[in-house]
VOPAGU-2260 file (C-alpha; in pm, 1 decimal, decimal comma):
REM VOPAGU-2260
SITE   aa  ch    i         X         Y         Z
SITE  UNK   A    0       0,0       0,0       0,0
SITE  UNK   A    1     285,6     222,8     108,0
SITE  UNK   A    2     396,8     146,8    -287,3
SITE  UNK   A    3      95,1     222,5    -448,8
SITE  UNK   A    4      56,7     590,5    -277,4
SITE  UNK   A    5     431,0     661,1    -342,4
SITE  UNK   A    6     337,3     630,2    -699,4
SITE  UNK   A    7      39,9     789,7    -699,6
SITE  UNK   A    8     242,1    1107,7    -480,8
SITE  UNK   A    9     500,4    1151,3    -781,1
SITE  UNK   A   10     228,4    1187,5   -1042,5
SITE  UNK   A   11      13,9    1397,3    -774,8
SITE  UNK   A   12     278,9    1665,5    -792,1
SITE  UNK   A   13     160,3    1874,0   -1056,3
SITE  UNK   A   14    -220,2    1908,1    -961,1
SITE  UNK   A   15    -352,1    2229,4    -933,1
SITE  UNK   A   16    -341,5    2437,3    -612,7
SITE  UNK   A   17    -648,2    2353,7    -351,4
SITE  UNK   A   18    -672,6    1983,0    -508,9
SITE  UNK   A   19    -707,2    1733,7    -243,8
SITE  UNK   A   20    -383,1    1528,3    -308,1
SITE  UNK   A   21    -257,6    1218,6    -191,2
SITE  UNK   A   22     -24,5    1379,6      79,6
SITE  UNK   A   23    -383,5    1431,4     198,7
SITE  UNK   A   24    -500,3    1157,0     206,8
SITE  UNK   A   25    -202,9     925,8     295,9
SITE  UNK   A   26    -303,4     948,3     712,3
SITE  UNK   A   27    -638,2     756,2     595,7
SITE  UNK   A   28    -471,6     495,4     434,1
SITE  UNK   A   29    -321,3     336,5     712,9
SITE  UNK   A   30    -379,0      57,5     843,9
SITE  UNK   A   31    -611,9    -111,7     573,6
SITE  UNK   A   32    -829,4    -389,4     702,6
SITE  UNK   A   33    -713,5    -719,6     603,1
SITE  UNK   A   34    -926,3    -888,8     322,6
SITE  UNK   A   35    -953,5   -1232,5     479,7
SITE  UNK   A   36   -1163,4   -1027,0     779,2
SITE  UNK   A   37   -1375,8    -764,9     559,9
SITE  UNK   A   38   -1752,6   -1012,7     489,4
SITE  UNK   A   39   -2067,7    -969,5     369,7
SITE  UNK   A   40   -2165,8    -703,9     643,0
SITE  UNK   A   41   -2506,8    -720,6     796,4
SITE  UNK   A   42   -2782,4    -505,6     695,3
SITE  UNK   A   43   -2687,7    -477,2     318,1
SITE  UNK   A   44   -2948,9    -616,1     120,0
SITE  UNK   A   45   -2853,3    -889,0    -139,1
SITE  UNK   A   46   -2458,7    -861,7     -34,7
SITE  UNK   A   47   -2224,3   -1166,6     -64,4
SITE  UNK   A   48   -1894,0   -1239,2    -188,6
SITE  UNK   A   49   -1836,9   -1515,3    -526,5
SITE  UNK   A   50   -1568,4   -1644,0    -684,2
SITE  UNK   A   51   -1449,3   -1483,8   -1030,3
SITE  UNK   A   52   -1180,0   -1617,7   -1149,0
SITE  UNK   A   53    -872,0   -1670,6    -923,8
SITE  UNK   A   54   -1026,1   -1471,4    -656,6
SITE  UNK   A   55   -1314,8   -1338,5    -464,3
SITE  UNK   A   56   -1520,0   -1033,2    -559,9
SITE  UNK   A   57   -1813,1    -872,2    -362,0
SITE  UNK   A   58   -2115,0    -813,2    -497,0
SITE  UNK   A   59   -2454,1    -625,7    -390,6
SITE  UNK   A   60   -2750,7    -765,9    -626,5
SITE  UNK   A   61   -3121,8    -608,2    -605,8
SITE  UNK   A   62   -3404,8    -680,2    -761,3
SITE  UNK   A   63   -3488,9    -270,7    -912,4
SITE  UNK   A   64   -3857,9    -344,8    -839,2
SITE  UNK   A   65   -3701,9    -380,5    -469,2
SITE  UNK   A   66   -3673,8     -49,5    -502,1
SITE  UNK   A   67   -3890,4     121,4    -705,9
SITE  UNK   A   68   -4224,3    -117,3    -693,1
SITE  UNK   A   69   -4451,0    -118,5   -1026,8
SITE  UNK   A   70   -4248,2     171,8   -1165,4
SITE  UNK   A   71   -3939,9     -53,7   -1266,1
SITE  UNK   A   72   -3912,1      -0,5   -1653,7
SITE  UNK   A   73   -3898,4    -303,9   -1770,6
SITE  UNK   A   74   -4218,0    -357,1   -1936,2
SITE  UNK   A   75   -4117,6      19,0   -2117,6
SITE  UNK   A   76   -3791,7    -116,3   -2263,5
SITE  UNK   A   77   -3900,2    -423,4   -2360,7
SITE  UNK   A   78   -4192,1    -228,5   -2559,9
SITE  UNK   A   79   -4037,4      55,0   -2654,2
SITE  UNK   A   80   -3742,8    -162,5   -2826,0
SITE  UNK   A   81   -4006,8    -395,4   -2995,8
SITE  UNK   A   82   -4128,0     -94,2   -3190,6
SITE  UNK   A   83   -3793,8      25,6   -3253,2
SITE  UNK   A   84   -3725,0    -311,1   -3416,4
SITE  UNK   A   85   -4023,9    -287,8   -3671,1
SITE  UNK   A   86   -3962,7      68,4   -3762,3
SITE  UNK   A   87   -3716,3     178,4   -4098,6
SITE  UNK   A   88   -3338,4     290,7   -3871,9
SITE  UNK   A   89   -3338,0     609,9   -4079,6
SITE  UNK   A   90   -3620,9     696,4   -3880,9
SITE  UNK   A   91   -3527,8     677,5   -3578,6
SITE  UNK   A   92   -3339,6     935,0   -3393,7
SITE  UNK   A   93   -2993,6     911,6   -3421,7
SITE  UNK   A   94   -2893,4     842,6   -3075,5
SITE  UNK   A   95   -3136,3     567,3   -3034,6
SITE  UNK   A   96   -3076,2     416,3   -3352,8
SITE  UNK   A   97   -2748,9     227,9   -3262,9
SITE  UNK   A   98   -3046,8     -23,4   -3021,7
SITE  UNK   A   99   -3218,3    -144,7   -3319,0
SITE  UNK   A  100   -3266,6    -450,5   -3372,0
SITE  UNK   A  101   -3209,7    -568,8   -3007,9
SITE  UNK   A  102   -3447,6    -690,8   -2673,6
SITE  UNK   A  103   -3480,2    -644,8   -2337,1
SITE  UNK   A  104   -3256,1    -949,6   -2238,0
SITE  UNK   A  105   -2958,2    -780,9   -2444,1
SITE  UNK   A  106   -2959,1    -458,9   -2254,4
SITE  UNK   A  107   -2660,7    -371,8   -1960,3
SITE  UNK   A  108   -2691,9     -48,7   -1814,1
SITE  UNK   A  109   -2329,9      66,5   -1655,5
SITE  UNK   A  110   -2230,6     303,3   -1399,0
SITE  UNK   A  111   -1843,9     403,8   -1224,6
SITE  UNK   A  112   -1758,1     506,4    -923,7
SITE  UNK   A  113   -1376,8     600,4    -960,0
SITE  UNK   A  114   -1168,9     698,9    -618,3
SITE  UNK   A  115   -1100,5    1069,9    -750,8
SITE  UNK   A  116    -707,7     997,9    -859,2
SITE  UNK   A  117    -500,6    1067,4   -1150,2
SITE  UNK   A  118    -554,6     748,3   -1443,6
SITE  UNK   A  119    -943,5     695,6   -1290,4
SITE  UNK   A  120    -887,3     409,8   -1045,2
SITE  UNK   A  121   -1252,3     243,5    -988,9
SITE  UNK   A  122   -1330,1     157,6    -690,6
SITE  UNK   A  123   -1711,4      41,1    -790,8
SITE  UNK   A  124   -1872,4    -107,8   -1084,8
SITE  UNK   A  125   -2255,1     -89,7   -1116,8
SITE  UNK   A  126   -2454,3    -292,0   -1355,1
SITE  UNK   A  127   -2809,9    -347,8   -1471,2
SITE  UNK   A  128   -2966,1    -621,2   -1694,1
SITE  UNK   A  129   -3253,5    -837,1   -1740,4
SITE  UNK   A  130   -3235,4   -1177,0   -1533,1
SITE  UNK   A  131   -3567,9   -1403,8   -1591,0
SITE  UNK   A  132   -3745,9   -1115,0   -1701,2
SITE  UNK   A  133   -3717,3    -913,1   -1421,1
SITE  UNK   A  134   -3418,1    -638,9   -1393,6
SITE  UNK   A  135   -3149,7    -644,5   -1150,3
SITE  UNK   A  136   -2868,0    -446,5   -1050,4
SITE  UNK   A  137   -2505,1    -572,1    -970,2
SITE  UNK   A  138   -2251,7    -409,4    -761,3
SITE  UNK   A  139   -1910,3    -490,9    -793,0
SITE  UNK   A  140   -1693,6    -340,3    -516,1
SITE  UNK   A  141   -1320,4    -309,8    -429,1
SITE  UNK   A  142   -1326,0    -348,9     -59,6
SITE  UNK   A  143    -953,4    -137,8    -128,8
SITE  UNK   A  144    -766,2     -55,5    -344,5
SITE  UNK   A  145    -579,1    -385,9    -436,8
SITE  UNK   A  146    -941,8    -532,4    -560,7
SITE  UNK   A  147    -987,8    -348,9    -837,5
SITE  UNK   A  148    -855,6    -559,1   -1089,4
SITE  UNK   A  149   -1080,7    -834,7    -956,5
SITE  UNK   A  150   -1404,6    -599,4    -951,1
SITE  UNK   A  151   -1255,2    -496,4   -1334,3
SITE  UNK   A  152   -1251,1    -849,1   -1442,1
SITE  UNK   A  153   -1599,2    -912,1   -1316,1
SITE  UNK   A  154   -1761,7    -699,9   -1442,5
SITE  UNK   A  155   -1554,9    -755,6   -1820,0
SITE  UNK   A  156   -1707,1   -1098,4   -1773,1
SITE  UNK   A  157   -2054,2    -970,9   -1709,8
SITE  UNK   A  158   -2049,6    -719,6   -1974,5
SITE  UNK   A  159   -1936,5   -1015,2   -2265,6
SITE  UNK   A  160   -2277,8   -1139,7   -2174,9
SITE  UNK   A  161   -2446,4    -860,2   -2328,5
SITE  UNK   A  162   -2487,3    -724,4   -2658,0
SITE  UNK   A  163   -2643,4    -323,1   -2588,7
SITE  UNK   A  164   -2509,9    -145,1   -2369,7
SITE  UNK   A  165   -2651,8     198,2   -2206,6
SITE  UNK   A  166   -2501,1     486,0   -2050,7
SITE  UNK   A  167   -2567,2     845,0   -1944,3
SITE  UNK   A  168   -2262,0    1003,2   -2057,7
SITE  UNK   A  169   -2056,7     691,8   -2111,2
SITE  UNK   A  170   -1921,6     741,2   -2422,9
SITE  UNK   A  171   -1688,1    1028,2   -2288,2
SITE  UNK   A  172   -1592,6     894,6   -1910,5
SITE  UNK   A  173   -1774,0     532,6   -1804,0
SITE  UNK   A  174   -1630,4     351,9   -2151,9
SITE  UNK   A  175   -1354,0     495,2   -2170,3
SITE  UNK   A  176   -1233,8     481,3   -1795,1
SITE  UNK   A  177   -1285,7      97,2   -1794,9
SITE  UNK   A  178   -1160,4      31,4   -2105,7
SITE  UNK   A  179    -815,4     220,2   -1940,1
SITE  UNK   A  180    -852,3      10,7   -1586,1
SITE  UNK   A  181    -886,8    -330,4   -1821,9
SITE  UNK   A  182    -586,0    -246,6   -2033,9
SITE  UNK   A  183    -386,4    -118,7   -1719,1
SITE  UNK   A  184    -507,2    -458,0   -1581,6
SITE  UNK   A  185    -414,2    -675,0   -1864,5
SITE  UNK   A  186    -751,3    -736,1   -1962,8
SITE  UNK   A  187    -845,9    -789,8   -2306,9
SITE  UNK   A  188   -1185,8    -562,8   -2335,0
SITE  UNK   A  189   -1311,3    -351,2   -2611,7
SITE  UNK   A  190   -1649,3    -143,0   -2595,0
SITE  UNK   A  191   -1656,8    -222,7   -2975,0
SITE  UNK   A  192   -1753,6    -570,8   -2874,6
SITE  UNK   A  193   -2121,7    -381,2   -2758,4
SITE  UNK   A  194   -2353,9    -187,9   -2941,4
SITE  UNK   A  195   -2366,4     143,9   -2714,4
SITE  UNK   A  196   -2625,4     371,3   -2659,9
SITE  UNK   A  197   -2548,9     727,1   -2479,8
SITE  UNK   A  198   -2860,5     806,9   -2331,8
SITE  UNK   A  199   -2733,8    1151,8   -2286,3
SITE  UNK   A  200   -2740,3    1264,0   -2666,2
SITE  UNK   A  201   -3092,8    1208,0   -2712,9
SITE  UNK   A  202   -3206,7    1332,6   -2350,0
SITE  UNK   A  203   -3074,3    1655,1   -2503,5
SITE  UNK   A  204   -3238,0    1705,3   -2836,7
SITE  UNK   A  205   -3611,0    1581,0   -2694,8
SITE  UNK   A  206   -3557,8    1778,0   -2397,0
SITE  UNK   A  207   -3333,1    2085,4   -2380,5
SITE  UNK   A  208   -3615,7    2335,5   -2461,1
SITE  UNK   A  209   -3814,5    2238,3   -2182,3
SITE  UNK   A  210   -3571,3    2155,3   -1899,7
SITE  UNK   A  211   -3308,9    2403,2   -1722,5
SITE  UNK   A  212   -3021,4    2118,5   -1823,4
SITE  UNK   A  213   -2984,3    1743,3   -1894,0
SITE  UNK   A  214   -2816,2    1629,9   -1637,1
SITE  UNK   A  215   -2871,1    1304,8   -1478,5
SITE  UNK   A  216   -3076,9    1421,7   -1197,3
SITE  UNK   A  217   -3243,5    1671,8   -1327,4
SITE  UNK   A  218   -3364,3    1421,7   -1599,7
SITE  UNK   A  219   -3457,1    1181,8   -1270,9
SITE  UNK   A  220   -3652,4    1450,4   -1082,0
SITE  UNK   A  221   -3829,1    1615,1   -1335,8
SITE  UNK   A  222   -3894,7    1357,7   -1671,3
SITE  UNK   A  223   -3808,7    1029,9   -1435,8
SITE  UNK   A  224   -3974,9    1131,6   -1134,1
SITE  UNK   A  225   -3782,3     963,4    -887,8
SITE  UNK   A  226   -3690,4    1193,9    -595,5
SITE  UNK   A  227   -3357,0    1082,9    -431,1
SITE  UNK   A  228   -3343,3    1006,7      13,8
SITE  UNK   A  229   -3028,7     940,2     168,4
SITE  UNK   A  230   -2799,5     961,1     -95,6
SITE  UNK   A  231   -2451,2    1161,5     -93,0
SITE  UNK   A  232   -2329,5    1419,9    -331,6
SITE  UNK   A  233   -2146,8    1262,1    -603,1
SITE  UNK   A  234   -1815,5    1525,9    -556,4
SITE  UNK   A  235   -1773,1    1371,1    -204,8
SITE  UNK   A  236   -1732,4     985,1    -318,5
SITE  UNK   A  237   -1417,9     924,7    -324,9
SITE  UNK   A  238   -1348,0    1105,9       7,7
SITE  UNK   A  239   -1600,8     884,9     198,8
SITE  UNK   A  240   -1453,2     568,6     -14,3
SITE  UNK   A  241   -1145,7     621,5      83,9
SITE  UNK   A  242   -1211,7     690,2     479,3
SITE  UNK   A  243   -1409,6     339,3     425,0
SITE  UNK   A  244   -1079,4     180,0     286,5
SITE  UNK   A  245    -900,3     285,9     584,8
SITE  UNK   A  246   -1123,0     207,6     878,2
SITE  UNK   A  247   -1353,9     -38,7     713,0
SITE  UNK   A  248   -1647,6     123,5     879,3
SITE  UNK   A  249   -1935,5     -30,9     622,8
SITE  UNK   A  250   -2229,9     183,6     726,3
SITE  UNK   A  251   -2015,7     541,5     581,0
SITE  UNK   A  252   -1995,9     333,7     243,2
SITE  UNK   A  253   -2391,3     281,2     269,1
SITE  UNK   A  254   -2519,4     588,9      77,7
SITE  UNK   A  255   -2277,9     547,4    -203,8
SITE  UNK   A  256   -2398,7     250,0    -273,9
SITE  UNK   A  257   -2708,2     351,2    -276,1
SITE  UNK   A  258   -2630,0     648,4    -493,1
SITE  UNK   A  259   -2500,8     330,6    -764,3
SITE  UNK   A  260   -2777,8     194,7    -744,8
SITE  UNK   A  261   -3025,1     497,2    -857,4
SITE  UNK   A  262   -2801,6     646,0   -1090,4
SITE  UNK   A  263   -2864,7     263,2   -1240,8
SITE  UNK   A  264   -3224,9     276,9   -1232,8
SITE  UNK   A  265   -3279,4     619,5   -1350,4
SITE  UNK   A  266   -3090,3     538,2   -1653,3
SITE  UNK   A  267   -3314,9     238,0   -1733,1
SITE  UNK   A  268   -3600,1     458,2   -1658,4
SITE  UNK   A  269   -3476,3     761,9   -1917,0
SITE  UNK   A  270   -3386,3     490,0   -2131,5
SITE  UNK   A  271   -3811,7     362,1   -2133,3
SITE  UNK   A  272   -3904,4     716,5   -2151,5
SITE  UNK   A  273   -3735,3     800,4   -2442,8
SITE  UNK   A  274   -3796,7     461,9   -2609,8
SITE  UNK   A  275   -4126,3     560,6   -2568,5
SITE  UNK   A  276   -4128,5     899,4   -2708,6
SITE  UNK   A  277   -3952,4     766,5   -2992,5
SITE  UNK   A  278   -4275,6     504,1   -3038,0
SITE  UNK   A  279   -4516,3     884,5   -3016,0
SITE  UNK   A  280   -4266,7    1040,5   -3262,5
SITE  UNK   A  281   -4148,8    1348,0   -3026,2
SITE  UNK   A  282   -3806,5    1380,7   -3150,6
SITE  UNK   A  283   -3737,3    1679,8   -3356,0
SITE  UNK   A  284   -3670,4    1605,8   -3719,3
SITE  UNK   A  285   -3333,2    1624,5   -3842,7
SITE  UNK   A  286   -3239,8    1974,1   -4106,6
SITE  UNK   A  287   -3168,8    1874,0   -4424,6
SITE  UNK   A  288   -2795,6    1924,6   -4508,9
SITE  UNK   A  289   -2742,5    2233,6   -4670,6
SITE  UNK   A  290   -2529,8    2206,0   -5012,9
SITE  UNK   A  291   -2210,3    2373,9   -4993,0
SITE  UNK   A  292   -2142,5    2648,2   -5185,8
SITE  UNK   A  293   -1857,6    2622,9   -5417,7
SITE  UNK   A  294   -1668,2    2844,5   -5618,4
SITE  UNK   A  295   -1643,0    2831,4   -5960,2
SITE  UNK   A  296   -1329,6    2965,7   -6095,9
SITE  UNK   A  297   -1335,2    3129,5   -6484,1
SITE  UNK   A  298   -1150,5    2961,3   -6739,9
């Protein structure tokens, strides 16, 4: 562990003034709780620890109509991608277009929680998908920081399972921070193995007129309508995972995981609501491509 943060310090150097830095947070590092004593605590729904691979991961799997009742999307996606699949791709919007042609049982929503340092270390994998009909998510967690490759590996192996996957603004940190942590990893992983859909492309041309912004929760409070208790501010994550990594103390680490887990959910849930406007033909129409003007030079 020493190690690790005396690498991390020399490429910490150069961060800008009033960054939290690893010279910070080097007191909370120490000592780390052995794996062999860090278990399934009690009180965390659907928590155990499998065997991937060479080595143990843990896991948090729920049921999303756990935790959103009749309101889990399923039945939308599973609809709204039926009618996707009869209708001609040109005329479909274009950020939706790259899921034609696929079914509920193909879909795997992802989600990262990275610790805050330089090369995006990830500390937390979140996954949703279809099992028997009914969607679950899957948390993969590093208990610390010498777990990630396992939790990395995992989820590579759940994610080869797939064939669409969805994000909310994957395509420019979620895809490309895993696909880094694989290949750091020695993982053989590429996202061009999935069909991908950025929810976050779409959210913006149906919605930008009528919303203050597109992001994530603003998307969840006012088109989802989910309304967020007991979560934690997404800017203080990696703070509160990394006191957890030093003390072990399971019930600080409670609202992050929780935090996953909606972020999850309310992507599955944009995901049926724009599936569904789609199906009612809300999207705006694409302009025509204007010709170019050219020049035409005298002879």
């Amino acid at each position: 562990m020493s190690r690790f943060l005396d690498d991390l310090a020399r490429l910490d150097r150069n961060r800008p003034r009033g960054r939290t830095g690893v010279a910070e947070l080097r007191p909370l590092a120490a000592p780390l709780p052995r794996l062999t004593d860090v278990r399934a605590p009690d009180g965390i729904e659907g928590a155990r620890v499998e065997r991937h691979g060479d080595g143990d991961v843990f896991v948090v799997r729920r049921e999303v109509e756990a935790l959103v009742g009749s309101a889990s999307p399923e039945r939308a996606i599973a609809e709204g991608l039926d009618h996707l699949g009869a209708r001609d791709p040109t005329a479909i919007d274009r950020g939706l277009r790259t899921a034609h042609g696929f079914g509920l049982a193909d879909v795997v929503v992802l989600d990262l929680e990275t610790t805050g340092f330089w090369g995006c270390p990830v500390f937390l994998v979140g996954m949703l998908a279809a099992e028997g009909g009914r969607l679950v998510t899957t948390q993969y967690l590093a208990r610390d920081y010498s777990e990630e490759a396992a939790i990395v590996a995992a989820a590579v192996s759940s994610l080869r399972t797939r064939r669409l996957l969805v994000t909310f603004n994957g395509k420019s940190y979620d895809v490309p921070c895993l696909r880094e942590r694989a290949a750091h990893h020695r993982m053989r992983w590429s996202p061009r193995d999935l069909a991908h859909v950025d929810l976050l492309h779409p959210a913006r041309r149906l919605y930008r007129h009528e919303l203050s912004d597109c992001r994530l929760t603003t998307l969840e409070r006012e088109i989802v309508g989910i309304h967020r208790t007991g979560d934690v501010a997404s800017a203080d994550i990696p703070a509160v995972y990394h006191a957890f990594a030093a003390t072990g103390f399971w019930d600080s680490l409670r609202p992050v995981l929780h935090h996953s887990r909606i972020d999850l959910v309310t992507t599955a849930c944009l995901l049926g609501e724009l599936l569904a406007a789609q199906a009612r033909d809300e999207f705006p129409r694409p302009r025509p491509k204007r010709k170019r003007k050219r020049d035409v030079l005298a002879e």
